[in-house]
N, C-alpha and C positions, 0 to 999 in steps of 0.2 A: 416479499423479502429479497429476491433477488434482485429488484432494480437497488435496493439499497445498498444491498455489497456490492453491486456495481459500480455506485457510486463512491463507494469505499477504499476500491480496489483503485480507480481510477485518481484517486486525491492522491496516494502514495507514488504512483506513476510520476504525478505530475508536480509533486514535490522533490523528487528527484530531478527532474527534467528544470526546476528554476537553481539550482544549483550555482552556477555559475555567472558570470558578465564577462563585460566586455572590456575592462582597464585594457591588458595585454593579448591581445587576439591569440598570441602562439603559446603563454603562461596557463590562458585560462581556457585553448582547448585541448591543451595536453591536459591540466588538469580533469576537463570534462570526460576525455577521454578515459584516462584512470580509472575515473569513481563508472563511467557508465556499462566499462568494460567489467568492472564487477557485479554492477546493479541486474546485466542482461538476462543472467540465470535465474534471480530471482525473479524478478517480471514473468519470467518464462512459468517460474513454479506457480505463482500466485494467478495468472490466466486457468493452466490445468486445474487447481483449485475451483476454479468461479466455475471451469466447464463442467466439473465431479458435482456440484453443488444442484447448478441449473439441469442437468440430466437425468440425475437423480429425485431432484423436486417436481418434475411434471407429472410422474406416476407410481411415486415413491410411496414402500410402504412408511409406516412409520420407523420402525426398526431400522430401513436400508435409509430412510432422510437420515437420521440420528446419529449411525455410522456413518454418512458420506460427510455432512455437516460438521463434526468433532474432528473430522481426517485434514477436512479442508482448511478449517481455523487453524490446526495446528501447524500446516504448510503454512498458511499465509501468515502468523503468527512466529514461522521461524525465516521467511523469508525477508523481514522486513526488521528484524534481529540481524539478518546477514547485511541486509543492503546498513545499517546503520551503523557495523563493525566497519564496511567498506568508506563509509561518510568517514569514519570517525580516523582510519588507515590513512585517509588520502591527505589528511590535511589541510587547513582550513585553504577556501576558494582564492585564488588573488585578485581582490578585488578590495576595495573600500568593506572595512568591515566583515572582512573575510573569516576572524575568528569568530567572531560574536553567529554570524552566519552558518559556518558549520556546526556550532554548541545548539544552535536552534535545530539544524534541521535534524542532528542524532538525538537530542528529547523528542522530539515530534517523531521519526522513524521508532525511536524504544516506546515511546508512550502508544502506539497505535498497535505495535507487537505486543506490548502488556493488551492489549483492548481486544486483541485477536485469542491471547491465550483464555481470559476471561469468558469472551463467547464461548469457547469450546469446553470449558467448565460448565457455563450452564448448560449445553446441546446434552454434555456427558449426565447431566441429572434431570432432563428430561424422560416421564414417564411414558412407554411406549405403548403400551396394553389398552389403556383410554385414551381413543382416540380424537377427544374433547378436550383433556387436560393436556397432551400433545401439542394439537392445536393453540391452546390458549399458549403456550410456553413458548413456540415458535413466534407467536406476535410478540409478546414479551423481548424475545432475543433479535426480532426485528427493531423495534423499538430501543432498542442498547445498540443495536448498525447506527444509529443517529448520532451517538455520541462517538461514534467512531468515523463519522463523518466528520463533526466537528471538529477534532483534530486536524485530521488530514487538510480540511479548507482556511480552516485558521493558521496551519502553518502554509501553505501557497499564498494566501495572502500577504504573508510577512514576509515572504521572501520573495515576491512579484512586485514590493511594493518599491523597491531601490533597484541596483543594477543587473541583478542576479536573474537570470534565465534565458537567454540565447545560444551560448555554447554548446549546453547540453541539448536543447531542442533540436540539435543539427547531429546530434551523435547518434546512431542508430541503435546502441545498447540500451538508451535511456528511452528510446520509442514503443508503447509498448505492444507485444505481442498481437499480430492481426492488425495492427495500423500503419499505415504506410507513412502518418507526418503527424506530428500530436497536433492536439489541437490547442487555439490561441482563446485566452479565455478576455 
């Protein structure tokens, strides 16, 4: 399960991070700048999340997975609520198609927050005493990380796919936590 939220965690990173191009070098990284300098915190929140997650699943009981797992979706669930207020604040990118582009990437940021509040629905009605039906409900809710990956890569796609994503790869807000240069896909 955790490489999948990893993989989860990392699609939102990185759809932030295409955000922008390259029309006006000094429009579109003031712009970058803006949206990244608000994105930074939450990146930051959603790292401590994946950390509460992965620390707690190595030798977790089930009770202490349950509550770390429901604490975490709901940070990472409101932080990606926050970065989507910040998208939707800054204004569309200036670039070709800069409205239609911002209207994408705040459905895709709110659609992946609904997808994070929903995980932490199901964690919250996971049965803890059976350590089998536990088990079976965490693969279940690994298997729902999948559709929450999809989001996240179908919106990088759509927005990697024209001019959108240089700016912000240089801004250090939109880099995320523990990486020194995102990476180029």
């Amino acid at each position: 399960m955790n490489k999948k939220l990893l993989a989860a965690l990392s699609g939102g990173a990185a759809l932030l991070m295409a955000l922008s191009g390259c029309t006006d070098d000094n429009k579109v990284d003031g712009y970058a700048k803006s949206v990244c300098d608000e994105v930074q915190p939450q990146l930051k929140k959603i790292n401590q999340a994946n950390q509460s997650i992965t620390s707690t699943a190595a030798d977790g009981k089930p009770a202490d997975i349950k509550k770390a797992d429901s604490a975490a979706f709901q940070q990472i669930s409101e932080a990606y609520a926050a970065m989507s207020d910040s998208v939707e604040k800054a204004g569309a990118p200036p670039v070709d198609n800069g409205e239609q582009i911002q209207k994408n990437a705040v459905r895709e940021l709110d659609a992946t927050s609904k997808a994070y509040a929903d995980l932490k629905k199901a964690v919250d009605g996971l049965e803890t005493k059976d350590q089998a039906k536990f088990a079976g409900g965490l693969a279940d809710i690994a298997d729902d990380l999948n559709a929450v990956n999809k989001i996240g890569d179908d919106a990088i796609k759509k927005l990697q796919s024209g001019e959108v994503g240089t700016a912000m790869s240089k801004q250090a807000g939109c880099q995320r936590p523990g990486s020194a240069t995102p990476t180029e896909s």
